[in-house]
C-alpha positions as CSV (number, residue, x, y, z in Angstrom):
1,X,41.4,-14.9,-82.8
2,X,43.1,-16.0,-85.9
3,X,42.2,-19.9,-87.1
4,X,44.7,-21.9,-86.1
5,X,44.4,-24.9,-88.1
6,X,45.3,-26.1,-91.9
7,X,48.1,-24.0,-91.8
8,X,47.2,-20.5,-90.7
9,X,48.8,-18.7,-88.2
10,X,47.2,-18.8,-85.0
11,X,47.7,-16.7,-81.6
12,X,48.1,-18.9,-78.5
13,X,48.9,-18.4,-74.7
14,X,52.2,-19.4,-73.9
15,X,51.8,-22.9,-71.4
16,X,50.1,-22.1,-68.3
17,X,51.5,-18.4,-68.0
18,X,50.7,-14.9,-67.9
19,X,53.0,-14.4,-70.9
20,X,51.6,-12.3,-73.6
21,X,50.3,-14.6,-77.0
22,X,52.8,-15.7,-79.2
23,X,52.3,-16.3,-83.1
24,X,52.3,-19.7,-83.8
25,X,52.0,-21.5,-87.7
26,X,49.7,-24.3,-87.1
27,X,51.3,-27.3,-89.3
28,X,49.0,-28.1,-91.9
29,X,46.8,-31.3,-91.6
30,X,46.0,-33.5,-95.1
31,X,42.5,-31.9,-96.2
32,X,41.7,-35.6,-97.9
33,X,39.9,-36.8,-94.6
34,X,39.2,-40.2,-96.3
35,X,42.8,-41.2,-96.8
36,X,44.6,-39.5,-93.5
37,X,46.0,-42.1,-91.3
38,X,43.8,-42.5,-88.0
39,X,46.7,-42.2,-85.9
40,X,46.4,-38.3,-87.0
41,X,42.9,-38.0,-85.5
42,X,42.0,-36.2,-82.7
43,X,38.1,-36.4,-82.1
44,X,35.6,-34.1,-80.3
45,X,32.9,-35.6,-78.6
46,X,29.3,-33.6,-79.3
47,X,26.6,-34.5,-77.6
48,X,24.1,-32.9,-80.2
49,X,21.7,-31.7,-78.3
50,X,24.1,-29.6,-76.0
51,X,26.4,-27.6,-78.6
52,X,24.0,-25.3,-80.3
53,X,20.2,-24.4,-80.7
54,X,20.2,-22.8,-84.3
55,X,16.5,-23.9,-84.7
56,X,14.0,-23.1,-82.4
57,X,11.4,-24.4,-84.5
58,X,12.7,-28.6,-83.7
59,X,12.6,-26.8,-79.9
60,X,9.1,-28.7,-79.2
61,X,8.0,-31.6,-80.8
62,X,5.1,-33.9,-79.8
63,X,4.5,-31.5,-76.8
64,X,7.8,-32.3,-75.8
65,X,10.3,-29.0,-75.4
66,X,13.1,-27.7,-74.2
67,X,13.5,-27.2,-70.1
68,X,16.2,-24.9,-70.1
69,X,18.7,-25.1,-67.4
70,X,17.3,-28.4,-66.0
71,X,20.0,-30.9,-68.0
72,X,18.0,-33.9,-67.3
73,X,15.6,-32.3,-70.5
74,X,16.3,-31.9,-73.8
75,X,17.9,-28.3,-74.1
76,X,17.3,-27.4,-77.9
77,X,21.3,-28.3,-79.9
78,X,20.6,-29.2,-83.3
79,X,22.0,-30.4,-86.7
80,X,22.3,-27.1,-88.0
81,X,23.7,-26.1,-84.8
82,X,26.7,-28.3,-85.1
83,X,27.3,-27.1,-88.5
84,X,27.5,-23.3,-87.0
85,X,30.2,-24.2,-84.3
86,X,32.3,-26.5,-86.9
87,X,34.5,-24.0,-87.4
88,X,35.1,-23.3,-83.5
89,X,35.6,-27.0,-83.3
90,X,37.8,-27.0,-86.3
91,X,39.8,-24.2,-85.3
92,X,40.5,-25.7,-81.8
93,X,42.6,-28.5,-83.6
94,X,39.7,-31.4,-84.0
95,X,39.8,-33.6,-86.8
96,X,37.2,-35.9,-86.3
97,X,33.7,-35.4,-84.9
98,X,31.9,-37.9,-82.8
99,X,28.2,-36.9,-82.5
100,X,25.2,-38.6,-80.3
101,X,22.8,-41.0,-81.8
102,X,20.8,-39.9,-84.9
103,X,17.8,-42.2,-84.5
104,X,14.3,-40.9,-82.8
105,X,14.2,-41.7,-79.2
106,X,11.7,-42.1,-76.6
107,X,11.0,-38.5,-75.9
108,X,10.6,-38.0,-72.2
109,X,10.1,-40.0,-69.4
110,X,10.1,-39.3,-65.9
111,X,13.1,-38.7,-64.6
112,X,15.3,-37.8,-68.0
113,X,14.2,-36.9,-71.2
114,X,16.1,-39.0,-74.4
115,X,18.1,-36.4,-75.5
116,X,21.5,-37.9,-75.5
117,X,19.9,-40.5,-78.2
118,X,20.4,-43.9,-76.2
119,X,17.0,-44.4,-76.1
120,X,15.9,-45.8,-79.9
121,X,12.1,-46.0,-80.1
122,X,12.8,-46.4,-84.2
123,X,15.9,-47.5,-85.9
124,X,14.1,-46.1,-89.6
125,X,13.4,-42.6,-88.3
126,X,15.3,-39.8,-87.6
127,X,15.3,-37.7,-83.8
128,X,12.9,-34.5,-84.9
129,X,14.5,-32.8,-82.0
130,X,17.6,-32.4,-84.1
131,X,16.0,-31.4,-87.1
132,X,15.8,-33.1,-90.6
133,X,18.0,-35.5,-93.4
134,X,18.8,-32.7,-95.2
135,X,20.4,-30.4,-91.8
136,X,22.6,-33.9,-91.2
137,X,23.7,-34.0,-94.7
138,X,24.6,-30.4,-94.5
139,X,26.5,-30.5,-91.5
140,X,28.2,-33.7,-92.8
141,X,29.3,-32.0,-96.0
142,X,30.3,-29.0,-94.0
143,X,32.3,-30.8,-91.8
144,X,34.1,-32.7,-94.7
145,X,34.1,-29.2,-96.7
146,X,36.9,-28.1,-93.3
147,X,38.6,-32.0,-93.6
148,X,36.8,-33.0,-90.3
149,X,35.6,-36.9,-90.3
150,X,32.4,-37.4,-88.6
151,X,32.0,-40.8,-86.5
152,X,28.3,-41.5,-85.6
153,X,27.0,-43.2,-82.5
154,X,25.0,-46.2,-82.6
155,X,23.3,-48.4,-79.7
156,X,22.5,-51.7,-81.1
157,X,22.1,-53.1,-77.8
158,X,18.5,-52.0,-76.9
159,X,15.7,-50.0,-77.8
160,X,14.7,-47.5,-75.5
161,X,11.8,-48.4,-72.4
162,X,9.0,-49.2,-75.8
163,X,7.5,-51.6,-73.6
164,X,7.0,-52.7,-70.0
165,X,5.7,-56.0,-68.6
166,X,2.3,-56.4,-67.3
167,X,3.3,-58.9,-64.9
168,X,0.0,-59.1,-62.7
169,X,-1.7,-58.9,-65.8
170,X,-4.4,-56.4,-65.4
171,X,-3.6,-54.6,-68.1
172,X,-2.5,-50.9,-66.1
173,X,0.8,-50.0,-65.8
174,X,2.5,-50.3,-61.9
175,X,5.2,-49.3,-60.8
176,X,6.9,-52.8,-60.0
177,X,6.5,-53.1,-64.0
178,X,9.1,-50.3,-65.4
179,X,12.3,-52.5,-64.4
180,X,11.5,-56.0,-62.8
181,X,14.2,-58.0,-61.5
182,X,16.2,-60.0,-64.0
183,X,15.2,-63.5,-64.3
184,X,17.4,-66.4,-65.2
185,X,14.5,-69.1,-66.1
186,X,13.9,-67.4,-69.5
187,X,11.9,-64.4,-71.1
188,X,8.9,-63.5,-69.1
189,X,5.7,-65.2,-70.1
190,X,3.4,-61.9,-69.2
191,X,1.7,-59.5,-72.0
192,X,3.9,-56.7,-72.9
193,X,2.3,-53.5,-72.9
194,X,4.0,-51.4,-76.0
195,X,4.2,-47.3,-75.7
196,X,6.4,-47.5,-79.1
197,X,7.1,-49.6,-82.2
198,X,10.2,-49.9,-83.1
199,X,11.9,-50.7,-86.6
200,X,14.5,-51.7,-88.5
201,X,15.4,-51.2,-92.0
202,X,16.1,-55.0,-93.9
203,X,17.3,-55.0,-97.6
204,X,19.1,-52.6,-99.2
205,X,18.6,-49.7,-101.5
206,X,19.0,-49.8,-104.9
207,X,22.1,-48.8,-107.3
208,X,21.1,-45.0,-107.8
209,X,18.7,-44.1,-105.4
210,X,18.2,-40.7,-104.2
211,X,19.9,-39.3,-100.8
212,X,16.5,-37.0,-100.3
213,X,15.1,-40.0,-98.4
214,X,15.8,-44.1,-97.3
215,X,15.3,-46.4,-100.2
216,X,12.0,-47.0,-101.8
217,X,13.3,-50.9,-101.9
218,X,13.8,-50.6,-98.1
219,X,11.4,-53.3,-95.9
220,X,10.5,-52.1,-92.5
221,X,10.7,-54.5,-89.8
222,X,8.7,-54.1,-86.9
223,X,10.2,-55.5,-84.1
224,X,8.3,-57.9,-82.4
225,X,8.8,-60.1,-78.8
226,X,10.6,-62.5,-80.4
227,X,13.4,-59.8,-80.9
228,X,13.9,-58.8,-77.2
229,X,15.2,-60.9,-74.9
230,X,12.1,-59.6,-72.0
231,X,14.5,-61.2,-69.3
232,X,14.0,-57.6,-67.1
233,X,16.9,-55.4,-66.0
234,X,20.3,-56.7,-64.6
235,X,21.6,-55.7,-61.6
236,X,25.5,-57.4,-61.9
237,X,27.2,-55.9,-64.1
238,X,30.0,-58.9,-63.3
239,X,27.6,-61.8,-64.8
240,X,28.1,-61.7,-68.2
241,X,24.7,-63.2,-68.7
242,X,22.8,-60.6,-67.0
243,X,25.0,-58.0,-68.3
244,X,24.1,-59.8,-72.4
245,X,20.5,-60.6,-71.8
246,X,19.0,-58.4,-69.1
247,X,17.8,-54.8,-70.0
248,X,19.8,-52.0,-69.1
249,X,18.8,-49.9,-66.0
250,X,18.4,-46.5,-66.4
251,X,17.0,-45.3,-62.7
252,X,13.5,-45.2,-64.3
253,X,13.1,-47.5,-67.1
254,X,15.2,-50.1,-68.7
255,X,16.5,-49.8,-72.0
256,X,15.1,-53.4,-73.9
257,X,17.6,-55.4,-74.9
258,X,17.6,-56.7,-78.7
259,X,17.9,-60.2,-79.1
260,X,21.3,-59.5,-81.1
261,X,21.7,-63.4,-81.9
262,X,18.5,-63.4,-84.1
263,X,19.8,-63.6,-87.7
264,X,17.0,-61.3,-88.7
265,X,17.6,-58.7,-85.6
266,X,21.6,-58.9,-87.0
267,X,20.6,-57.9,-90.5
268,X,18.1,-55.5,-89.6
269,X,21.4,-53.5,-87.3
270,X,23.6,-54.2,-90.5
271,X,21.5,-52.9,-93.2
272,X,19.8,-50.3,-91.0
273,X,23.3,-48.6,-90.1
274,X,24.4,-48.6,-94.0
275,X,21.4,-47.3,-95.0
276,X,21.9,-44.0,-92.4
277,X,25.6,-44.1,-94.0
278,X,24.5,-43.9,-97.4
279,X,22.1,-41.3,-97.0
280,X,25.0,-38.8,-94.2
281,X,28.4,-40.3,-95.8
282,X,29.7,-40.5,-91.9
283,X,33.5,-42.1,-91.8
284,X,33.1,-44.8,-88.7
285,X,30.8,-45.7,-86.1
286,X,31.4,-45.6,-82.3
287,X,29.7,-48.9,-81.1
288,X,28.0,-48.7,-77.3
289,X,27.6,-50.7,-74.8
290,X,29.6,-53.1,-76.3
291,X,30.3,-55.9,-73.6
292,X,26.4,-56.3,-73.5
293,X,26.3,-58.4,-76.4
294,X,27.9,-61.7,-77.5
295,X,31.6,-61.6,-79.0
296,X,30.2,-63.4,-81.8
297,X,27.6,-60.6,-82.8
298,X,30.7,-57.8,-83.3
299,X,32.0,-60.3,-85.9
300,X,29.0,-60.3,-87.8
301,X,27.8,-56.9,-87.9
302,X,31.3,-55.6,-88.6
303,X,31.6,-58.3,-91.3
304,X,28.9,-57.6,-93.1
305,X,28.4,-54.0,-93.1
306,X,32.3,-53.5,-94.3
307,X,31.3,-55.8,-96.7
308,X,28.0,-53.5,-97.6
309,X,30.2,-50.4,-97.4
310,X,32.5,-52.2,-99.7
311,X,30.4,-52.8,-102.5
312,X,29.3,-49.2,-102.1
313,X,32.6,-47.9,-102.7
314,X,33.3,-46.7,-99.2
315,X,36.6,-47.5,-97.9
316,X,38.5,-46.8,-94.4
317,X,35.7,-47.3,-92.1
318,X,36.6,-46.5,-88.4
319,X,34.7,-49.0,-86.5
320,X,35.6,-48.5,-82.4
321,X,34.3,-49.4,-79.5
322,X,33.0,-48.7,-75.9
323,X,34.1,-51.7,-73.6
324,X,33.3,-50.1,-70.2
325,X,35.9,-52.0,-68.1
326,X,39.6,-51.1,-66.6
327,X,40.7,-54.5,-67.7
328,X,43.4,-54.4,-70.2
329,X,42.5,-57.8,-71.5
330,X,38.7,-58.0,-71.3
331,X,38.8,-54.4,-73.1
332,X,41.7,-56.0,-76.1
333,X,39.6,-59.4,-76.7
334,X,36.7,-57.8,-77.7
335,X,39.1,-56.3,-81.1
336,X,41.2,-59.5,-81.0
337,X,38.5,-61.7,-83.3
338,X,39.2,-61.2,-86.7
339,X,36.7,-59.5,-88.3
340,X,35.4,-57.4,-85.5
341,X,35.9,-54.1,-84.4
342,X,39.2,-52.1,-85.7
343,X,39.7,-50.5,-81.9
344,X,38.2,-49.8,-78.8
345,X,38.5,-46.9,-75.8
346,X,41.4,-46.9,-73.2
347,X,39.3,-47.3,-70.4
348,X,42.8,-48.7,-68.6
349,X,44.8,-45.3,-69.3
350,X,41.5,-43.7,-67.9
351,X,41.3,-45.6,-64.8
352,X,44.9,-46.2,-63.9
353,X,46.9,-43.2,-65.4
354,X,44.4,-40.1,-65.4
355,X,41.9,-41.0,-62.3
356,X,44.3,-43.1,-60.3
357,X,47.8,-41.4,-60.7
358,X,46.8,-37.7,-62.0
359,X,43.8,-37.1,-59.6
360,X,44.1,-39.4,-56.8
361,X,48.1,-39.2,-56.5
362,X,49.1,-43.2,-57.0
363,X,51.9,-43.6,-58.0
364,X,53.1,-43.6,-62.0
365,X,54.5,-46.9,-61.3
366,X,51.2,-48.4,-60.8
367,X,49.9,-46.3,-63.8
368,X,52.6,-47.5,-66.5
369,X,51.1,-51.0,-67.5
370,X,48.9,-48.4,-69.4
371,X,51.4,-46.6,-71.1
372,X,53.3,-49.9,-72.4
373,X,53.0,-53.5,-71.1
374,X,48.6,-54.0,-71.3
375,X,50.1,-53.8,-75.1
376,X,50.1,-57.8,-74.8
377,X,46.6,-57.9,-74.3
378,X,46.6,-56.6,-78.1
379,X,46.3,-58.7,-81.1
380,X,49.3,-57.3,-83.5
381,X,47.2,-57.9,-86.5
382,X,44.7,-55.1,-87.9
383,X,41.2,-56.1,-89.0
384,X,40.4,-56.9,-92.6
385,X,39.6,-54.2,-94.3
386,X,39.4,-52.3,-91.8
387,X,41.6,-48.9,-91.4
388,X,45.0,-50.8,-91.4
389,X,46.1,-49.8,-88.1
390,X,45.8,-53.0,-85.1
391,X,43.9,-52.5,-82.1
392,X,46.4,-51.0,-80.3
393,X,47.0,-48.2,-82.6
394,X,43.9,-47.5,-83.6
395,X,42.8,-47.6,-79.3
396,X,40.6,-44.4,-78.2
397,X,42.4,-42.3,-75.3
398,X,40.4,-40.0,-73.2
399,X,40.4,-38.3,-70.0
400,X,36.2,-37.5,-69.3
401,X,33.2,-37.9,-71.4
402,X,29.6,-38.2,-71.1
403,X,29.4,-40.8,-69.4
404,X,32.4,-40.3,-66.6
405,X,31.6,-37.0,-65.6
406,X,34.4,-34.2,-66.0
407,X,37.8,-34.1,-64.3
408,X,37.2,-30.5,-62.7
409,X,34.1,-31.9,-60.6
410,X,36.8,-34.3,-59.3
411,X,39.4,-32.2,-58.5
412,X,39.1,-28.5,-59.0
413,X,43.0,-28.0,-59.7
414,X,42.9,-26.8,-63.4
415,X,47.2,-27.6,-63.1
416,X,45.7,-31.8,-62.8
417,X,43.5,-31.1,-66.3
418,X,46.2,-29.8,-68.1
419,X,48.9,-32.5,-66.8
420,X,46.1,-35.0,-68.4
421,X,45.3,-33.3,-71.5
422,X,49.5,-33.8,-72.0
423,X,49.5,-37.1,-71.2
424,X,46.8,-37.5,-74.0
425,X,47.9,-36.0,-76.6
426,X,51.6,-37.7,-76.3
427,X,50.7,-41.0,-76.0
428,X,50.3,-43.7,-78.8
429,X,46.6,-43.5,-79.2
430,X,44.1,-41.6,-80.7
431,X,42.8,-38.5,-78.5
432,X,39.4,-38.0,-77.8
433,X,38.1,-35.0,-76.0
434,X,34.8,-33.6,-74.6
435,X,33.3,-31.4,-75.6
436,X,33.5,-28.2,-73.1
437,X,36.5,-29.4,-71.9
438,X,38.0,-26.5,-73.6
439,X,36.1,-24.2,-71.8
440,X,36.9,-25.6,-68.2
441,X,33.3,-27.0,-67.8
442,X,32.8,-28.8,-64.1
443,X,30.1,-31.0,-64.3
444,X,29.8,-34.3,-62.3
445,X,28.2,-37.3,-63.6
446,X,25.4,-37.7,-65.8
447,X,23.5,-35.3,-66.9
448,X,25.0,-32.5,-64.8
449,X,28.2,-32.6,-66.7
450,X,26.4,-32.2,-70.3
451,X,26.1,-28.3,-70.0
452,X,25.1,-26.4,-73.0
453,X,27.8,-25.5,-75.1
454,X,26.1,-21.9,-76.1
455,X,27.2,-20.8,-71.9
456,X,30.4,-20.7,-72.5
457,X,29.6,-17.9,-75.3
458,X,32.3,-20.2,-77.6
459,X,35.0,-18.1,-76.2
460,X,38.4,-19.1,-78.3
461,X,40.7,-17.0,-76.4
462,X,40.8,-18.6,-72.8
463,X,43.5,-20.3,-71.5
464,X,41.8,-24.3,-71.5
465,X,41.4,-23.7,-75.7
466,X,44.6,-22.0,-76.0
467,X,46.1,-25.2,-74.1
468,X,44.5,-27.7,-76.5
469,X,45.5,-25.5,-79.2
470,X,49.5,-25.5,-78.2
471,X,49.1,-29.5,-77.6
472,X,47.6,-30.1,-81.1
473,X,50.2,-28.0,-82.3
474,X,52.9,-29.9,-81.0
475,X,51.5,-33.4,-82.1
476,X,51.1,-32.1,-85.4
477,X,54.8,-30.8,-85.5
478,X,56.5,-34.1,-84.2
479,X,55.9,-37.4,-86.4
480,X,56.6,-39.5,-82.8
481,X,53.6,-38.3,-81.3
482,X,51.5,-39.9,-84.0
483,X,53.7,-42.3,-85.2
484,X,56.4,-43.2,-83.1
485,X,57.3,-45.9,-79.8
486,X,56.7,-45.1,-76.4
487,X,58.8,-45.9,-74.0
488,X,58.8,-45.2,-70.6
489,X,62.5,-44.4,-68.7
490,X,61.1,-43.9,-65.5
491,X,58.0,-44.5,-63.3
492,X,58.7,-43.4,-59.4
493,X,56.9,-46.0,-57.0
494,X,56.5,-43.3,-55.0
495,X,52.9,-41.7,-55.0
496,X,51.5,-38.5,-54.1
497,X,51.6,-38.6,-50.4
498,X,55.3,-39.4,-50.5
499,X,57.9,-36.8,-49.5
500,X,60.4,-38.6,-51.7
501,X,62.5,-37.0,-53.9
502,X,61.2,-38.8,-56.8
503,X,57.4,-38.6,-56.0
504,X,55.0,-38.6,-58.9
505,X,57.5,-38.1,-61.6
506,X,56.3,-40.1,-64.8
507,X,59.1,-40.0,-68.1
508,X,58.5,-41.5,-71.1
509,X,59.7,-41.3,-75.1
510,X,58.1,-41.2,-78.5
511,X,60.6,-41.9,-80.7
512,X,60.0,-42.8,-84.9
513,X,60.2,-41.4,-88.2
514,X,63.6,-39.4,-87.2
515,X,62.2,-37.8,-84.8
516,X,62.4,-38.0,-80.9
517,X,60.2,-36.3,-78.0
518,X,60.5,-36.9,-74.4
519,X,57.3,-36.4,-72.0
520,X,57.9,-35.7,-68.5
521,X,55.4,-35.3,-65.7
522,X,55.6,-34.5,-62.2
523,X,51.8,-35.3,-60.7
524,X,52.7,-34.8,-57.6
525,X,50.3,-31.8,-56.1
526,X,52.7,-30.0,-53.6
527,X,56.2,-30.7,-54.0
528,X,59.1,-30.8,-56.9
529,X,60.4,-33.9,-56.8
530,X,63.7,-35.1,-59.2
531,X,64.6,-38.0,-61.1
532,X,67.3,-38.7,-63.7
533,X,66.7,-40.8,-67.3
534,X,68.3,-42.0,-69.9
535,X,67.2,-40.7,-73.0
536,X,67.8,-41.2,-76.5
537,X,69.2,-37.5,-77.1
538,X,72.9,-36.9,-77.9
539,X,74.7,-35.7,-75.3
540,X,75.4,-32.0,-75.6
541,X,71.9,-31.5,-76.9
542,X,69.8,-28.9,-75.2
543,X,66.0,-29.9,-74.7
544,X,63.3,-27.1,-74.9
545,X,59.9,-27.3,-73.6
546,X,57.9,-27.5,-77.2
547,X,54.7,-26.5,-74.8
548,X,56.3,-23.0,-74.2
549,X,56.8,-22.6,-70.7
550,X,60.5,-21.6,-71.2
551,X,62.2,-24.6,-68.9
552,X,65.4,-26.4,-70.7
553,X,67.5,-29.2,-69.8
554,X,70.7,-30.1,-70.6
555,X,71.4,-33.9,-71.7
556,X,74.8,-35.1,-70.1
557,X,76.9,-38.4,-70.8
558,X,75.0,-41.6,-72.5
559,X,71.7,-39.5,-73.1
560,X,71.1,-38.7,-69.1
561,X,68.2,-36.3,-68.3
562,X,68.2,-34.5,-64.7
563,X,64.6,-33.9,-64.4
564,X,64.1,-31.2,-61.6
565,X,59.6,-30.2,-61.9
566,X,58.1,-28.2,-59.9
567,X,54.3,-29.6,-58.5
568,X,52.1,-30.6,-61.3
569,X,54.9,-29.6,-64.0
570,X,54.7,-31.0,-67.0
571,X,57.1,-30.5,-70.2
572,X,57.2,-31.6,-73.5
573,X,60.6,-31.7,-74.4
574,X,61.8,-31.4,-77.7
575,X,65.9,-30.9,-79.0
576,X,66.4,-27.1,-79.2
């Protein structure tokens, strides 16, 4: 199939029909990556190890190889197997890149390997498994070479399991020892028995350094008991002291939590992370787990490494972050200090539009604060120096990732994907997909729903890429999809189990810039149901479907919209 981004013509399937392709000129996207305005971003999540295997020699390392088919184990993706699929990710509308954590892990343990990169046994090294400094250089470079950004994901809560506590002191390993309870009295008092030695990097490297390596001028700091807090795992994720001291369960061994308010365990994760930047040139960082560590820590690090990145010349530096709740305002404060983090994901339009309203059938009335009114949670102001855009704009949208499991294994109605997938890529945030979403992948949670990219033979011409493909498209060609206000003109109170004539119908506009779109939903799974809105459209004015599935609608006196959608319809809708 022809590329379909940067302004070449393209071939894709007409919305959700049997239609045969139509030609379509994909609007061209500003190739200066370092100056486009987030809000143009769309980002593609890639777990490393799962999108190609174009080295088989970084297939074993230690003794420790690829178990293919068991997703649990590492499966053999690599740095130079991301640069092969950049153009299949490129040509499926991306702009951005997130990858996985570059930092060695703790290989294997005994239920799950450390392939997804969350388990750090060294901050100063690299993961072997996906191959060397110079292969993430070059896929770097390659990615910039297409006008792709690539964000990088960092864990600065914990190491990986580099140590368990001997708590009868008999110097063996039991089983009682890989994840004791949490305590509240303190750190426990019992010999640590280390399997790893982790590292960070402290200093910084000097003017004119090479890239073949880290700084020469570099200290290595070996992190010591003093840097963990060693209070065992937490168990309630609703105590905000377990959840910011305790380690993190894993099912088999808890992740060891840094004791992020040590000054030197601060300014080992700041000038560790600038160092990797230096040496890859990455464009922004996606911060974990970010409720498990103290407000006051995000200010810091974000501080002082935009100040590092500053005085390096590096500018536009999308910091954004992962607060795993469905609380508007717990997920907002955490971007509100000044200083801190430019944005974070939109767990609330996860929880309460795509899995409450789209999958479950609640009604869209329930799912609207979402779409508008958690916008007081925001602060209005962006962060200094950051990427000019405040929180709210800069927010990350998605509908699955690796950590939710994928909407099919929820509900295997493809009609339910693609209402999300509109819903993401019209409303005033930045989308984020999955990767092998495009390929109607159906895993559940965890590692089941990382499947190996390579299965789906990188097809470009079925209809779940095609569907991205007409979305980005249409973002691209309407400034009020990126730019513009949302409002929403009607949210029926009536859910999914209703037989009322307005059940499940969702209608809202993006209007700025001169231009106008109205988005229309109807996630209700059996029935057509009927509403009518006022819309900002003159009257007379005939509205198309920009998604291509042929309906039209006619607006009548003062901007009113009949909308009339058949079961899990949804339209774009665009003046003809």
């Amino acid at each position: 199939m022809t590329r379909c981004c940067f302004g070449v013509a393209a071939v894709l399937l007409a919305c959700g029909g049997p239609a045969a392709p139509t030609a379509i000129v994909f609007p061209p996207l500003d190739l200066n990556y370092e100056q486009r305005d987030f809000r143009d971003e769309i980002i593609y999540e890639a777990l490393t190890d799962r999108i190609d295997d174009a080295n088989p020699d970084n297939d074993v390392i230690d003794g420790v190889g690829v178990v293919p088919g068991e997703l649990a184990r590492y499966q053999g993706g690599d740095w130079q197997g991301l640069t092969r699929r950049l153009p299949y990710i490129r040509d499926l509308g991306a702009t951005a890149i997130w990858i996985s954590p570059i930092v060695d892990n703790v290989a294997r343990e005994s239920e799950q390997d450390g392939y997804h990169g969350y388990w750090a046994s060294d901050f100063t090294r690299l993961n072997p498994h996906f191959g060397t400094l110079e292969d993430l250089q070059a896929m770097v470079e390659a990615a910039h070479d297409l006008g792709l950004r690539v964000f990088l994901d960092i864990a600065p809560n914990h190491a990986g399991p580099v140590f368990y506590y001997d708590l009868n002191g008999d110097g063996q390993l039991s089983a009682d020892e890989l994840e004791p309870p949490f305590t509240g009295a303190g750190p426990y008092s019992v010999p640590l028995t280390w399997t790893q030695h982790p590292a960070l990097f402290l200093g910084a490297a000097a003017a004119g350094e090479p890239l073949t390596a880290p700084g020469a001028t570099l200290e290595r700091l070996s992190l010591q008991e003093r840097h963990f807090h060693r209070r065992g795992n937490f168990a309630d994720f609703s105590n905000p002291t377990q959840v910011q001291l305790g380690d993190f369960p894993t099912g088999s061994s808890g992740l060891r939590d840094l004791a992020t308010e040590d000054p030197q365990v601060i300014q080992g994760l700041i000038d560790t992370n600038a160092e990797w930047i230096r040496l890859t040139d990455v464009d922004g960082l996606r911060l974990d787990a970010v409720p498990c560590i103290e407000r006051n820590f995000w200010v810091k690090f974000c501080e002082g490494l935009r100040q590092r990145l500053r005085a390096a010349g590096k500018q536009n530096f999308f910091l954004f972050g992962e607060v795993f709740s469905d609380d508007p305002a717990t997920v907002a404060s955490y971007t509100a200090l000044p200083g801190s983090m430019d944005s974070a994901f939109d767990f609330s339009f996860k929880h309460d539009v795509v899995e409450n309203y789209v999958l479950q059938g609640g009604s869209a009335a329930a799912a609207r604060p979402a779409l508008d009114r958690d916008r007081v949670f925001y602060s209005t102001r962006a962060q200094p120096n950051g990427v000019a855009l405040d929180p709210w704009q800069a927010r990350v949208a998605f509908i699955d990732n690796h950590d939710t499991g994928r909407l099919l294994s929820e509900l295997a109605d493809p009609r339910a994907v693609q209402l999300a997938l509109t819903l993401l890529f019209t409303l005033d945030a930045i989308p984020s997909l999955y990767y092998g979403t495009e390929q109607g992948f159906r895993g559940g949670y965890g590692d089941v729903g990382r499947e190996p990219l390579w299965s789906s033979g990188f097809s470009q011409n079925d209809t779940e890429y095609r569907r991205i493909q007409q979305l980005v498209v249409v973002r691209r060609e309407h400034v009020a999809l990126r730019r513009g206000a949302l409002t929403v003109l009607f949210a029926s109170e009536h859910d999914g189990r209703s037989n009322d004539a307005d059940a499940g119908i969702l209608a809202f506009e993006r209007n700025g810039d001169g231009d106008r779109v109205l988005v229309a939903v109807n996630a209700h799974a059996f029935q057509s149901s009927r509403t009518e809105v006022v819309s900002g459209f003159s009257s007379g004015t005939t509205l198309r479907d920009a998604l291509g599935s042929g309906a039209e609608f006619e607006v009548g006196t003062a901007g009113r919209v009949v909308l009339q959608l058949t079961a899990r319809q949804n339209v774009v809708l665009v003046a003809d």
